[in-house]
N, CA, C and O atoms as a CHARMM CRD file, in Angstrom:
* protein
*
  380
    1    1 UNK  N     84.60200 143.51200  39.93000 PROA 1      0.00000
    2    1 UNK  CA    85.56900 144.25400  39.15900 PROA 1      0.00000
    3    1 UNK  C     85.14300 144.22100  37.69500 PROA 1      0.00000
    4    1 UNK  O     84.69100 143.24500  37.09700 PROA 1      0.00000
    5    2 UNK  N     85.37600 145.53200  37.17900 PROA 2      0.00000
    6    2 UNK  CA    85.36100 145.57500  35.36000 PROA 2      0.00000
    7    2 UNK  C     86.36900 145.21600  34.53200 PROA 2      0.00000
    8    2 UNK  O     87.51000 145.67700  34.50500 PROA 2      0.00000
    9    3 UNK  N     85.89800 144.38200  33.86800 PROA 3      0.00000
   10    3 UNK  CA    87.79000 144.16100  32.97500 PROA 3      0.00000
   11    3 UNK  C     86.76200 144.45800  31.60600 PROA 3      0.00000
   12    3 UNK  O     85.58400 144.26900  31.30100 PROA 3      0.00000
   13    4 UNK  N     88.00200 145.04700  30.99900 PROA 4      0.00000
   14    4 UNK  CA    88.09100 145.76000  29.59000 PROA 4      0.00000
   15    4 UNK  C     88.84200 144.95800  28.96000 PROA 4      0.00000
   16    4 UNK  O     89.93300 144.73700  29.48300 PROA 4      0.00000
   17    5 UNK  N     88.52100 144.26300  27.64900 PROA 5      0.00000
   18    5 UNK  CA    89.08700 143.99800  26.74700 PROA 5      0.00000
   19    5 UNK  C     89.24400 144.48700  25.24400 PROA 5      0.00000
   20    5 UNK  O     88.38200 144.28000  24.39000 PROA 5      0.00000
   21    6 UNK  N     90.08500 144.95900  25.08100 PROA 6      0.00000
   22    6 UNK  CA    90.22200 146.44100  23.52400 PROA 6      0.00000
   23    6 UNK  C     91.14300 145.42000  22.59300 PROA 6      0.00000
   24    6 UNK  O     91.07500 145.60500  21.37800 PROA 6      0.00000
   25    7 UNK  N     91.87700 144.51000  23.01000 PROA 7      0.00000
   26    7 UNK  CA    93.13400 144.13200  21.78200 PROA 7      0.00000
   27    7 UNK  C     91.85900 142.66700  21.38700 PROA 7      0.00000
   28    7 UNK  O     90.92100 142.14500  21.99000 PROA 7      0.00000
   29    8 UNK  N     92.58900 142.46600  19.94400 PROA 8      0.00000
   30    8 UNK  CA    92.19600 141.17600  19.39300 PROA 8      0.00000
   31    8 UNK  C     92.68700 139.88800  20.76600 PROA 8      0.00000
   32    8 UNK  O     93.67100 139.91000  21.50500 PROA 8      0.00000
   33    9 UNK  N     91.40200 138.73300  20.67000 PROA 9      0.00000
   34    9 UNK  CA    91.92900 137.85900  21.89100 PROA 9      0.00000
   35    9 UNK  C     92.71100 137.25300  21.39100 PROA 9      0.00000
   36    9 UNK  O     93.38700 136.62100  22.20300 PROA 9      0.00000
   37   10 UNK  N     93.12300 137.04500  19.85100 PROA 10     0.00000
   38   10 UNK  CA    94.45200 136.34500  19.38400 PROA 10     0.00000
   39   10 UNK  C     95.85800 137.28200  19.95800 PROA 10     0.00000
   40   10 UNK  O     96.95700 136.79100  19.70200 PROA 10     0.00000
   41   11 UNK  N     95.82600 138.32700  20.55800 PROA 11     0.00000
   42   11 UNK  CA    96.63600 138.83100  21.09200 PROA 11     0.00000
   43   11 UNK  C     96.71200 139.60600  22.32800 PROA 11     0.00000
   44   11 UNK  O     97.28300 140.68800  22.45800 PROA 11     0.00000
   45   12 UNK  N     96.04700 138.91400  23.27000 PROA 12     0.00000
   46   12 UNK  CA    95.67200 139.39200  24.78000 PROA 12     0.00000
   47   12 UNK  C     95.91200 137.75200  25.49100 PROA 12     0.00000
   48   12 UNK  O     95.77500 136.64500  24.97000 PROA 12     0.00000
   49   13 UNK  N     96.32800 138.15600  26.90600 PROA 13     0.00000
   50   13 UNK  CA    96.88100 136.94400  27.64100 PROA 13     0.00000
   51   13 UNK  C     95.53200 136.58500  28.30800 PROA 13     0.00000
   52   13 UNK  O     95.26200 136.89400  29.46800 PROA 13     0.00000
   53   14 UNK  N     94.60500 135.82200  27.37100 PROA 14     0.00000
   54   14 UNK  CA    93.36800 135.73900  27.77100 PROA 14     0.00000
   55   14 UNK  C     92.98500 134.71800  29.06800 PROA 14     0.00000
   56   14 UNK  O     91.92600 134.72300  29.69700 PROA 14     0.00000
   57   15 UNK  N     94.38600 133.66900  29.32500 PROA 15     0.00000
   58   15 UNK  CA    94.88100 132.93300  30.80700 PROA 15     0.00000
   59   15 UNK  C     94.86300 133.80100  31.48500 PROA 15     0.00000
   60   15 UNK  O     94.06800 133.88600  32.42100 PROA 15     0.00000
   61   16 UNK  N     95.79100 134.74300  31.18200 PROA 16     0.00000
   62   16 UNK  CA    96.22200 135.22600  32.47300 PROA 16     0.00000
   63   16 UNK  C     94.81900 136.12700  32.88700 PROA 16     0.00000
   64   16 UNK  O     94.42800 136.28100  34.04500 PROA 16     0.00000
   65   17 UNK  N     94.32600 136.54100  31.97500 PROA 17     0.00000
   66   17 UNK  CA    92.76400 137.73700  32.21500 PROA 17     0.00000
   67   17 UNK  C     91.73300 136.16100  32.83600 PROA 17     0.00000
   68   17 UNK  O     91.42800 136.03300  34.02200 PROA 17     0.00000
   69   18 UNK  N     91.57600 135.73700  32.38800 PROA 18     0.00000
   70   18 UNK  CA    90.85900 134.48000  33.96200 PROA 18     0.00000
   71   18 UNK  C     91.21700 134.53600  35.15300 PROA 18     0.00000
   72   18 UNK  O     90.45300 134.77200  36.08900 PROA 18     0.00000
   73   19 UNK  N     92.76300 134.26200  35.26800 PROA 19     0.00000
   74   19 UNK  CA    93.04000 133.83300  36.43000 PROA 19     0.00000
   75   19 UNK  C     92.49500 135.21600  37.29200 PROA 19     0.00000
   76   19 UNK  O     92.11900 134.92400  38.42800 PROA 19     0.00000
   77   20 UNK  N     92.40400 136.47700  36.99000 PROA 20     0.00000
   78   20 UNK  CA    92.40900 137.66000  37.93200 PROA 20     0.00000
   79   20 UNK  C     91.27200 137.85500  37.60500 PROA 20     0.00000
   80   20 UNK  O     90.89100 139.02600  37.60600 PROA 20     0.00000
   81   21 UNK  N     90.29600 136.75000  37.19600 PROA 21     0.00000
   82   21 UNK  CA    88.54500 137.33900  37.54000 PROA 21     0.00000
   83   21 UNK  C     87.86100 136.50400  38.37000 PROA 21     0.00000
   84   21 UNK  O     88.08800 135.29400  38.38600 PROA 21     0.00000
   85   22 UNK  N     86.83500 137.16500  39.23900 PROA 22     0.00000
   86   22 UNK  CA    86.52900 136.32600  40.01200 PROA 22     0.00000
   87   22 UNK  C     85.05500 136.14200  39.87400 PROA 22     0.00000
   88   22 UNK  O     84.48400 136.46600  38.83300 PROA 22     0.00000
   89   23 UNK  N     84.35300 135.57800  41.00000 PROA 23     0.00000
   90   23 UNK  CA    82.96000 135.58000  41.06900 PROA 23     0.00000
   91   23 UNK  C     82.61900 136.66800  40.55100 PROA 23     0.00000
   92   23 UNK  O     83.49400 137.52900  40.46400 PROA 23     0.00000
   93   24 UNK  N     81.22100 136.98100  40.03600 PROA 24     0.00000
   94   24 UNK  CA    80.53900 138.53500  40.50100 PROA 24     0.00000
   95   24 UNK  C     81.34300 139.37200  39.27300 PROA 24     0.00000
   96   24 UNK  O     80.82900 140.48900  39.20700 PROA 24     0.00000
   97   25 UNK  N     82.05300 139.27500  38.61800 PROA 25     0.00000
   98   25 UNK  CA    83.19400 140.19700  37.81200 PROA 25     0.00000
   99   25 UNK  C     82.29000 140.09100  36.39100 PROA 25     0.00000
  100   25 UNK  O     81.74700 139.08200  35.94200 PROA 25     0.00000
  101   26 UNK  N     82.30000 141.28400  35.89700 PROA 26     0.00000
  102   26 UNK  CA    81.96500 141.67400  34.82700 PROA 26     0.00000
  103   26 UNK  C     83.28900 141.70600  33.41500 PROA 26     0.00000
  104   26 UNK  O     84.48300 141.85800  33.67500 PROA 26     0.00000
  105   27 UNK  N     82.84000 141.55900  32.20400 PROA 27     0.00000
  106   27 UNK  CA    83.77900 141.42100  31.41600 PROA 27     0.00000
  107   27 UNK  C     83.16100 142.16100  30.09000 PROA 27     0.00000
  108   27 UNK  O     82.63400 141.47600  29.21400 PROA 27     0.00000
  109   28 UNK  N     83.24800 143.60400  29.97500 PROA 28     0.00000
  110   28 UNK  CA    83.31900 143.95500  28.80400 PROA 28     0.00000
  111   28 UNK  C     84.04500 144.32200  27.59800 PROA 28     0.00000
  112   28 UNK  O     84.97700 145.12600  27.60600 PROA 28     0.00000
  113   29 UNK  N     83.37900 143.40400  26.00600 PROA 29     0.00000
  114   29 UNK  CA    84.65600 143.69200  25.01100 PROA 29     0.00000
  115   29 UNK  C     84.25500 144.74200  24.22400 PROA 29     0.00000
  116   29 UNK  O     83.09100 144.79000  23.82600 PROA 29     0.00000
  117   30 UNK  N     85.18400 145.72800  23.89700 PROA 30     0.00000
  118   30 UNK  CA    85.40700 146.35700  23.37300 PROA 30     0.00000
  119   30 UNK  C     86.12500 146.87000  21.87100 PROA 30     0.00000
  120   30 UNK  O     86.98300 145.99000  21.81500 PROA 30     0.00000
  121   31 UNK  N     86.29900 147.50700  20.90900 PROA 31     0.00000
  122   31 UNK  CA    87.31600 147.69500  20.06300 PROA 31     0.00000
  123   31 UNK  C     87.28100 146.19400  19.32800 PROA 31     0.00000
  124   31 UNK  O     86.33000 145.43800  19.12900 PROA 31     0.00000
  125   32 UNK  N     88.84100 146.05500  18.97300 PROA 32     0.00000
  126   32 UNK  CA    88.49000 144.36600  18.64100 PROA 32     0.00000
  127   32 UNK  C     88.44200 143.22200  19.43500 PROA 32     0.00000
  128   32 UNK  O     88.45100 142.02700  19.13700 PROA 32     0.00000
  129   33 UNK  N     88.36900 144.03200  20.91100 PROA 33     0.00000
  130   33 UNK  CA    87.73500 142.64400  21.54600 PROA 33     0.00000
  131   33 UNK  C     86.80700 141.93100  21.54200 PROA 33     0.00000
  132   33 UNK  O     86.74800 140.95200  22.28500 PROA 33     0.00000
  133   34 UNK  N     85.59200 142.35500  20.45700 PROA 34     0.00000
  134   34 UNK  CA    84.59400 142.10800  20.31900 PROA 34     0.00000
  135   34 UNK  C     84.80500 141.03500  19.58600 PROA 34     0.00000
  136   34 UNK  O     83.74700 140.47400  19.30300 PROA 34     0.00000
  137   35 UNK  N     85.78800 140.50100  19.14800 PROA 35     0.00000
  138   35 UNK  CA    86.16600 139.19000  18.38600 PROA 35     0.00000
  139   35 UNK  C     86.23000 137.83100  19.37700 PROA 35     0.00000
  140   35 UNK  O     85.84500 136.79500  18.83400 PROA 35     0.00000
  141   36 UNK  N     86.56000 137.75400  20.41300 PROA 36     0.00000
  142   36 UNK  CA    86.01400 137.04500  21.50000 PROA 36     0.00000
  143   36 UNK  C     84.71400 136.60300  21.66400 PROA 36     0.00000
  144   36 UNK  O     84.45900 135.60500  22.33800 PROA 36     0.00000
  145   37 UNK  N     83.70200 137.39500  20.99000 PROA 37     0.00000
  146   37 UNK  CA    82.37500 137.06100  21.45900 PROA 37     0.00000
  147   37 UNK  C     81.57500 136.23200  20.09500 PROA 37     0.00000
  148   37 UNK  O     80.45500 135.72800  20.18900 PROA 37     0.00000
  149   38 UNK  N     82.42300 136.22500  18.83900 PROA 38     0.00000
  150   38 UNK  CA    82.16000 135.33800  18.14800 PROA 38     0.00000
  151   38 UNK  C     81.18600 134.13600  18.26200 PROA 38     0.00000
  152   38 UNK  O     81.46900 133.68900  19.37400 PROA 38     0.00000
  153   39 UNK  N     80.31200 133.44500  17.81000 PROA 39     0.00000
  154   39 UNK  CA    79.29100 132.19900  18.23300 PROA 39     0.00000
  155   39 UNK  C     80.34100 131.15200  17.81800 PROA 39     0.00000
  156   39 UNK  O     80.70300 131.09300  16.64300 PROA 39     0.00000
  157   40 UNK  N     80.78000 130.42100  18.64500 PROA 40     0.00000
  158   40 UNK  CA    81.59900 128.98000  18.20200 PROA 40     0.00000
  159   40 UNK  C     83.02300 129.41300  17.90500 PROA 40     0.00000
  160   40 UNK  O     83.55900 128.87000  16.93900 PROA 40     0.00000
  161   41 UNK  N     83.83600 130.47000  18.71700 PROA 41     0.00000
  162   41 UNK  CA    85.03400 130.14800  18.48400 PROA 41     0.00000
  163   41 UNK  C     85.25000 129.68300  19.66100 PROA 41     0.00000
  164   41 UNK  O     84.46000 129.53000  20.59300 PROA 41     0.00000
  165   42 UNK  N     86.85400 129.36100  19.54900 PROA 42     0.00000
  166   42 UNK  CA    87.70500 128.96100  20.80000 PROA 42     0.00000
  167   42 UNK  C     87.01700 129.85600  22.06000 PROA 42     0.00000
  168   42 UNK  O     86.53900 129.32700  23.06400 PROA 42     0.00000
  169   43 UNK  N     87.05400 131.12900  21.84800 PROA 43     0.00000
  170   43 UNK  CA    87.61400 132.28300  23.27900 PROA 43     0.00000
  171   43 UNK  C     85.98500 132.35200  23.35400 PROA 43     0.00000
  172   43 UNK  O     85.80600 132.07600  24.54000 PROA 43     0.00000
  173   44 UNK  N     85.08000 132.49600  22.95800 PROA 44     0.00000
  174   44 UNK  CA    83.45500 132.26800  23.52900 PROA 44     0.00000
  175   44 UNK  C     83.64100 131.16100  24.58200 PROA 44     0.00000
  176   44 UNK  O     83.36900 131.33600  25.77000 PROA 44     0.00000
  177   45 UNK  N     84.18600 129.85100  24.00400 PROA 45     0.00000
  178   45 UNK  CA    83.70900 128.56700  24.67800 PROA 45     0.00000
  179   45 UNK  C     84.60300 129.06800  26.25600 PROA 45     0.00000
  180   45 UNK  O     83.92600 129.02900  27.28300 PROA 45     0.00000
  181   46 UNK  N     86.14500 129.53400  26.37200 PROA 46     0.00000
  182   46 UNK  CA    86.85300 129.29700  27.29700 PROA 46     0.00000
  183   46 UNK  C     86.02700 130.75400  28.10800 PROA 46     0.00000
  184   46 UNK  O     86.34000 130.77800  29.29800 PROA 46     0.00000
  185   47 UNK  N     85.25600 131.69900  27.78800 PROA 47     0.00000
  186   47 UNK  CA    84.66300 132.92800  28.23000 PROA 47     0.00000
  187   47 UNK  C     83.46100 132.16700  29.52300 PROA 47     0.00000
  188   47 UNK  O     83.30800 132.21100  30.74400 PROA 47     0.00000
  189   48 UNK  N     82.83200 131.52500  28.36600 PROA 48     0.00000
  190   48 UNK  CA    81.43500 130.94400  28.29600 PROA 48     0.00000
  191   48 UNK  C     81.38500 129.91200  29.69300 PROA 48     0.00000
  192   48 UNK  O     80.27200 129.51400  30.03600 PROA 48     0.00000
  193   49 UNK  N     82.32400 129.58200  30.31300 PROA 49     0.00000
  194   49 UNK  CA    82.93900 128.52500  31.69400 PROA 49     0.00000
  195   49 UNK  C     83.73700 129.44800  32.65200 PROA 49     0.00000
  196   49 UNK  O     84.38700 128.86600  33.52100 PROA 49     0.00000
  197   50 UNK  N     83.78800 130.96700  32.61500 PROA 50     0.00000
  198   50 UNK  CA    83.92900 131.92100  33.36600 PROA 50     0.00000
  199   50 UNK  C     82.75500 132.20600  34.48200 PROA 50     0.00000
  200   50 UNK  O     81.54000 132.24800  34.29000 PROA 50     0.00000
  201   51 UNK  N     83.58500 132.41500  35.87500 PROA 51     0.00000
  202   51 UNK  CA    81.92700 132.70400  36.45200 PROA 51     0.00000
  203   51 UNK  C     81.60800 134.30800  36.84000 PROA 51     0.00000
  204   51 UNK  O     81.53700 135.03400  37.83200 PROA 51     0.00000
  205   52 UNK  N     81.45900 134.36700  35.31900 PROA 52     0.00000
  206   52 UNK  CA    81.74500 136.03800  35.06500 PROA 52     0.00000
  207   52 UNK  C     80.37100 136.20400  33.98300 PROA 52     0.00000
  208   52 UNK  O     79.85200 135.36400  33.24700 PROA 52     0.00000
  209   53 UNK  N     79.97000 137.91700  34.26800 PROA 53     0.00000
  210   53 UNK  CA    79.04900 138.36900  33.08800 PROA 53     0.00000
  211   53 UNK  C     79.92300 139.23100  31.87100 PROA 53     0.00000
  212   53 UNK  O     80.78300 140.11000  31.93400 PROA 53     0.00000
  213   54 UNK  N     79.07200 138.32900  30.44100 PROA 54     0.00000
  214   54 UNK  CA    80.26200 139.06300  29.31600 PROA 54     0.00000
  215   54 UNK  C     79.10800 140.15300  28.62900 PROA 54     0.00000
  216   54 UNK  O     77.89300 140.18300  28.43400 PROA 54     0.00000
  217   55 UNK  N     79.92800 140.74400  28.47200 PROA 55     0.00000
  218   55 UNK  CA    79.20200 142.17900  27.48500 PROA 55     0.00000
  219   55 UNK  C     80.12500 142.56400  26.57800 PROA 55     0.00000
  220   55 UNK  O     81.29100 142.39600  26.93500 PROA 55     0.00000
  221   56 UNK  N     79.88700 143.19200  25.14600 PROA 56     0.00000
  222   56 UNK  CA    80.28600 143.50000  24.15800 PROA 56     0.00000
  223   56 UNK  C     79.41500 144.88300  23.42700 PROA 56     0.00000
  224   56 UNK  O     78.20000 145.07900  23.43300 PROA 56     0.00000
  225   57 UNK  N     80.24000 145.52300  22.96800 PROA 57     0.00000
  226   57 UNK  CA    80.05600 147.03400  23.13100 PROA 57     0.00000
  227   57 UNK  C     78.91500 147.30900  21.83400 PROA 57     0.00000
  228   57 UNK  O     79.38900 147.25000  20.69900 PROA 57     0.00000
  229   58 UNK  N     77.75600 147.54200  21.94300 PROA 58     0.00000
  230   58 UNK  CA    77.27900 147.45300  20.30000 PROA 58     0.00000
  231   58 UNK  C     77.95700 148.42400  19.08900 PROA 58     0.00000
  232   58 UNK  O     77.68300 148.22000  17.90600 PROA 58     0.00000
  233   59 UNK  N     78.52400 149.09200  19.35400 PROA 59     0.00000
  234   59 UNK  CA    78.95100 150.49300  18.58200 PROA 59     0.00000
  235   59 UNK  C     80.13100 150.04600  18.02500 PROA 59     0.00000
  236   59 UNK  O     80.34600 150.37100  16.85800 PROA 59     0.00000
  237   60 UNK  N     80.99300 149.32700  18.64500 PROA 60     0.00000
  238   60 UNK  CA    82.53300 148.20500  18.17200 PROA 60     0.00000
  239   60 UNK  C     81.97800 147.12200  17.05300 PROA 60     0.00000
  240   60 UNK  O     82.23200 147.02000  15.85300 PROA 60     0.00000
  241   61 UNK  N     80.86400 146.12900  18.18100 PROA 61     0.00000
  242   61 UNK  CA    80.19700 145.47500  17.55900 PROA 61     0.00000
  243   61 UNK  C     79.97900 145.49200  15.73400 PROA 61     0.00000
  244   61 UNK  O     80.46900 144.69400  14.93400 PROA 61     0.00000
  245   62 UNK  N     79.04300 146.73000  15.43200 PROA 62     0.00000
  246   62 UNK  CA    78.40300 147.00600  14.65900 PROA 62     0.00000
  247   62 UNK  C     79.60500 147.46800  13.18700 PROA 62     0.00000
  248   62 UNK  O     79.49900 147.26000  11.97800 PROA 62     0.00000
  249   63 UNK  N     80.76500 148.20100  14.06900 PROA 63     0.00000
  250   63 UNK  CA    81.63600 148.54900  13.36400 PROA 63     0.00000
  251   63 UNK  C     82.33400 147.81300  12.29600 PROA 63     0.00000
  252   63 UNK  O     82.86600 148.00100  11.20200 PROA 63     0.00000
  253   64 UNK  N     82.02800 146.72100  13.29700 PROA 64     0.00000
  254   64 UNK  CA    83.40100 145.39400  12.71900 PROA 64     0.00000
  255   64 UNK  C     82.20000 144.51300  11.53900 PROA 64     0.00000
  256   64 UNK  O     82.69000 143.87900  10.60400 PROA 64     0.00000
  257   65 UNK  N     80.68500 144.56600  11.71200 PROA 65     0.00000
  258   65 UNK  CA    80.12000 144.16400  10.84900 PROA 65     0.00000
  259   65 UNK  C     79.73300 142.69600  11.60400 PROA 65     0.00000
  260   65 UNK  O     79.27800 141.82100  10.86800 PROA 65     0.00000
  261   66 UNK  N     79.92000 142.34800  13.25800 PROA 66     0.00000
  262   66 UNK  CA    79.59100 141.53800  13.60300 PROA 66     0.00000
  263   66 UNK  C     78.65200 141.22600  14.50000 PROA 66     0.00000
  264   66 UNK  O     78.80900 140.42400  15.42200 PROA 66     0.00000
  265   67 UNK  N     77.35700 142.03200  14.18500 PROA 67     0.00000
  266   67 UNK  CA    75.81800 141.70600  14.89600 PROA 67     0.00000
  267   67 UNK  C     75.88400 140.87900  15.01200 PROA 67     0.00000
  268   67 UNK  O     76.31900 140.40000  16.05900 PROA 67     0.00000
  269   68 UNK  N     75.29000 139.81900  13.48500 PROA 68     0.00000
  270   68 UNK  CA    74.60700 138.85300  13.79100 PROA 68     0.00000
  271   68 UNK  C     75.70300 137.30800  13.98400 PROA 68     0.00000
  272   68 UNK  O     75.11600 136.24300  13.79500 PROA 68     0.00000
  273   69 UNK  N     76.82000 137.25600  14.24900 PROA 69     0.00000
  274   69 UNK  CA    78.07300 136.48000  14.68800 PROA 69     0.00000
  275   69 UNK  C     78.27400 136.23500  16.05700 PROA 69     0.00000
  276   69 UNK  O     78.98700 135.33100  16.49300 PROA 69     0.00000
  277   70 UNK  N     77.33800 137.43700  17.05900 PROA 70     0.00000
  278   70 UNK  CA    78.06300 137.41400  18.28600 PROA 70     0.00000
  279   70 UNK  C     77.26700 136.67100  19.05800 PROA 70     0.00000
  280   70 UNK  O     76.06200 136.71100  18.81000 PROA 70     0.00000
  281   71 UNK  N     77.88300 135.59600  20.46800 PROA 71     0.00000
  282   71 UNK  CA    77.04900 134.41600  20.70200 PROA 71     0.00000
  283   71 UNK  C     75.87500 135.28200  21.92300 PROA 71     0.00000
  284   71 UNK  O     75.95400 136.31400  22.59000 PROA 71     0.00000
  285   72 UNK  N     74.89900 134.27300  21.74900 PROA 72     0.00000
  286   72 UNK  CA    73.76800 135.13000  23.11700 PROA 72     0.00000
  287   72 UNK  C     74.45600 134.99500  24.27500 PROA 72     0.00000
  288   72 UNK  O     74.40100 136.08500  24.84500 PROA 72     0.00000
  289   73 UNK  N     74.99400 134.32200  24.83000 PROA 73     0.00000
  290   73 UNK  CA    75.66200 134.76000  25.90800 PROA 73     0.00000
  291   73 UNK  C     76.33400 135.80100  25.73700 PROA 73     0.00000
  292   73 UNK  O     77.16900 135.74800  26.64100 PROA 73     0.00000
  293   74 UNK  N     76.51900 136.76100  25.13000 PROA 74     0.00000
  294   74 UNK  CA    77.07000 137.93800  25.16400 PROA 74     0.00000
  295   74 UNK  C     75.87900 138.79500  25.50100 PROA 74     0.00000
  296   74 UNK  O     74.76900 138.37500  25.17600 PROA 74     0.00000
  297   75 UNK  N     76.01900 140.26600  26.28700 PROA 75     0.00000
  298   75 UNK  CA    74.99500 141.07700  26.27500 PROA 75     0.00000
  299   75 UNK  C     75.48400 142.06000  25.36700 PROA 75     0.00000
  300   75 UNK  O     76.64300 142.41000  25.59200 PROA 75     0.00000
  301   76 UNK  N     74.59700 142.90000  23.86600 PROA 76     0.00000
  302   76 UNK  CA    75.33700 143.81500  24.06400 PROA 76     0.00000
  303   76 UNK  C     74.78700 145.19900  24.72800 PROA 76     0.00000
  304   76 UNK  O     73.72200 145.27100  25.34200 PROA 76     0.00000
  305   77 UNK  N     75.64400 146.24400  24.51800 PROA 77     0.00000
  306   77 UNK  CA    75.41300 147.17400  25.54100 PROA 77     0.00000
  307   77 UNK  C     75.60800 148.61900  24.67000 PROA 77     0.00000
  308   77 UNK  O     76.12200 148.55600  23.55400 PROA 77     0.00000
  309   78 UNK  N     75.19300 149.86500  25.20600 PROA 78     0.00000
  310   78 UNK  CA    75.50300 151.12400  24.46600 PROA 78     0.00000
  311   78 UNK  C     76.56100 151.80500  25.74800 PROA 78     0.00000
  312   78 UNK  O     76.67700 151.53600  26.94300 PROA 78     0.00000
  313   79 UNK  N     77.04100 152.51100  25.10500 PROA 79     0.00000
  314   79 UNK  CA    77.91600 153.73000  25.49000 PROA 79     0.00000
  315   79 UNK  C     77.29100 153.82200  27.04800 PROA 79     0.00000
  316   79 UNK  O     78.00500 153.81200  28.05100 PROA 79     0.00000
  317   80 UNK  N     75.85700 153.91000  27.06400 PROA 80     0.00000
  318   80 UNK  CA    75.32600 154.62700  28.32500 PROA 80     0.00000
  319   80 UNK  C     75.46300 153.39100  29.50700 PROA 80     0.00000
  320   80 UNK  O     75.64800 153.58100  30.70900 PROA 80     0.00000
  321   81 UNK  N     75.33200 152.19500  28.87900 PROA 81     0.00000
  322   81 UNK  CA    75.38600 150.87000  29.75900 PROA 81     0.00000
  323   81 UNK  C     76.70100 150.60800  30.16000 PROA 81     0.00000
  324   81 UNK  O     76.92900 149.86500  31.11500 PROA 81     0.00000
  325   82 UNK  N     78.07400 151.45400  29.15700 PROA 82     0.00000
  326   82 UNK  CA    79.28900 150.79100  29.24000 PROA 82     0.00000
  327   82 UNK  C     79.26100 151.84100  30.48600 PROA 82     0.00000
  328   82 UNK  O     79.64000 151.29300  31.52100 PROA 82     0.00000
  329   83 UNK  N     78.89900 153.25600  30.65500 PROA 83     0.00000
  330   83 UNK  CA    78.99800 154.10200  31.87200 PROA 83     0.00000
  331   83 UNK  C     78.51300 153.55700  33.35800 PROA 83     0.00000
  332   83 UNK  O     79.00300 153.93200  34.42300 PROA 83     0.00000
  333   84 UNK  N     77.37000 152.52300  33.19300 PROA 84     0.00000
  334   84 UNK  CA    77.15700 152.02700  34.19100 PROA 84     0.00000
  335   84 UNK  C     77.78100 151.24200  34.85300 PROA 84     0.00000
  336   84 UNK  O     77.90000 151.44500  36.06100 PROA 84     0.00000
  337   85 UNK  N     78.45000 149.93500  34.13900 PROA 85     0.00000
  338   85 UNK  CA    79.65900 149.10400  34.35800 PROA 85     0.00000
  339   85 UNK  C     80.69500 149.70400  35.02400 PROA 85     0.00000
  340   85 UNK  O     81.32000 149.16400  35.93600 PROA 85     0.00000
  341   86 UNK  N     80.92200 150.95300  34.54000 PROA 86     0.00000
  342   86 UNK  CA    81.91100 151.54700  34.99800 PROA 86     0.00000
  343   86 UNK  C     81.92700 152.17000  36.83900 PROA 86     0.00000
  344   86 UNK  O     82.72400 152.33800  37.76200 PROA 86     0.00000
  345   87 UNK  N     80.25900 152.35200  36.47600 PROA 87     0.00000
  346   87 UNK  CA    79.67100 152.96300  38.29600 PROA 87     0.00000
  347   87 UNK  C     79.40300 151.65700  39.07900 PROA 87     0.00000
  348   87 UNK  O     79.70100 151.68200  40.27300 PROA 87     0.00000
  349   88 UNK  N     79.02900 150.84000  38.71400 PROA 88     0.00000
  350   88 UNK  CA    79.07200 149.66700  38.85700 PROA 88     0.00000
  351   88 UNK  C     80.22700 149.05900  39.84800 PROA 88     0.00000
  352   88 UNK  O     80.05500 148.72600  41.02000 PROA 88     0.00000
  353   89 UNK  N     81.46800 148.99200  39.08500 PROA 89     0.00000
  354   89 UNK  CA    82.73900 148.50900  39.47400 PROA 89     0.00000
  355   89 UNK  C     83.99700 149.71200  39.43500 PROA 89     0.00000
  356   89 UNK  O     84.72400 150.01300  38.48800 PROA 89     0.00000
  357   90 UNK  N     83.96000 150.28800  40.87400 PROA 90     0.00000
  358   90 UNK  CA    85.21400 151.21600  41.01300 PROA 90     0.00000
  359   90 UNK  C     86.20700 150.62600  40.84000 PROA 90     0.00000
  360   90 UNK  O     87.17800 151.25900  41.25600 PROA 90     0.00000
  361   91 UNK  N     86.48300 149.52800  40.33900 PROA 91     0.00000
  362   91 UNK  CA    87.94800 148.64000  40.65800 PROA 91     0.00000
  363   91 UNK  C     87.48800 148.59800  38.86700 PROA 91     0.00000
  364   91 UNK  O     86.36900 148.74000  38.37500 PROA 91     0.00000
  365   92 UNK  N     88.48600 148.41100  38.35300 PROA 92     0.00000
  366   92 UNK  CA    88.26700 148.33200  36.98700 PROA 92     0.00000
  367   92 UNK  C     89.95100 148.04800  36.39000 PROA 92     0.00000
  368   92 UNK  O     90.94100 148.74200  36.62400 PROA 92     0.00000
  369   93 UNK  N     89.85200 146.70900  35.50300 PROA 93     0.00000
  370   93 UNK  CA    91.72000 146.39400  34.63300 PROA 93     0.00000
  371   93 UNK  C     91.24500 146.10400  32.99000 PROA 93     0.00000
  372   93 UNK  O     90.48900 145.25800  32.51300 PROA 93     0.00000
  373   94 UNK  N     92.06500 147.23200  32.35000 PROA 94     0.00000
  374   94 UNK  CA    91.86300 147.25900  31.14200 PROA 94     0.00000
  375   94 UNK  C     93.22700 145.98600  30.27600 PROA 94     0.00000
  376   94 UNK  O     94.43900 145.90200  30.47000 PROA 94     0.00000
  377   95 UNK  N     92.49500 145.35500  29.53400 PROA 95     0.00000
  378   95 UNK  CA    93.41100 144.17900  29.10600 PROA 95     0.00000
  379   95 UNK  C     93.73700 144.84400  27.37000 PROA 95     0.00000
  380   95 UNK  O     94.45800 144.21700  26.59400 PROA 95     0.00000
């Protein structure tokens, strides 16, 4: 499954978005979710012990002025990669 994250993770039920991911589940941030992918905050570390792949959007990314902030465990990705995710996983929950 694809989960979308668009809101700041200071304001997304980032528990409750664990509990409904599973193995195999992809996790791309988006908008200001890209604040999640921060190097050394809280929501990297609790991401980072997910048994999930994280991706972060470069075009959000870039927007917010946070290239070089975002941790390597993040992939980022273009527009054309976020389309694949999407073919990828017909099941898809936007947070």
């Amino acid at each position: 499954m694809l989960h979308t994250l668009s809101t700041s993770p200071w304001h997304a039920d980032i528990t409750g978005m664990l509990r409904m991911m599973g193995e195999g589940d992809d996790l791309l941030l988006v908008a200001d979710g890209v604040l999640a992918a921060v190097e050394n905050s809280h929501f990297v570390e609790i991401l980072r012990s997910a048994p999930i792949s994280l991706y972060v959007l470069k075009e959000d990314t870039q927007a917010r002025g946070l290239c070089a902030q975002i941790s390597s465990d993040a992939i980022m990705v273009s527009y054309t990669d976020f389309v694949r995710l999407t073919v990828k996983h017909p099941a898809q929950i936007a947070w």
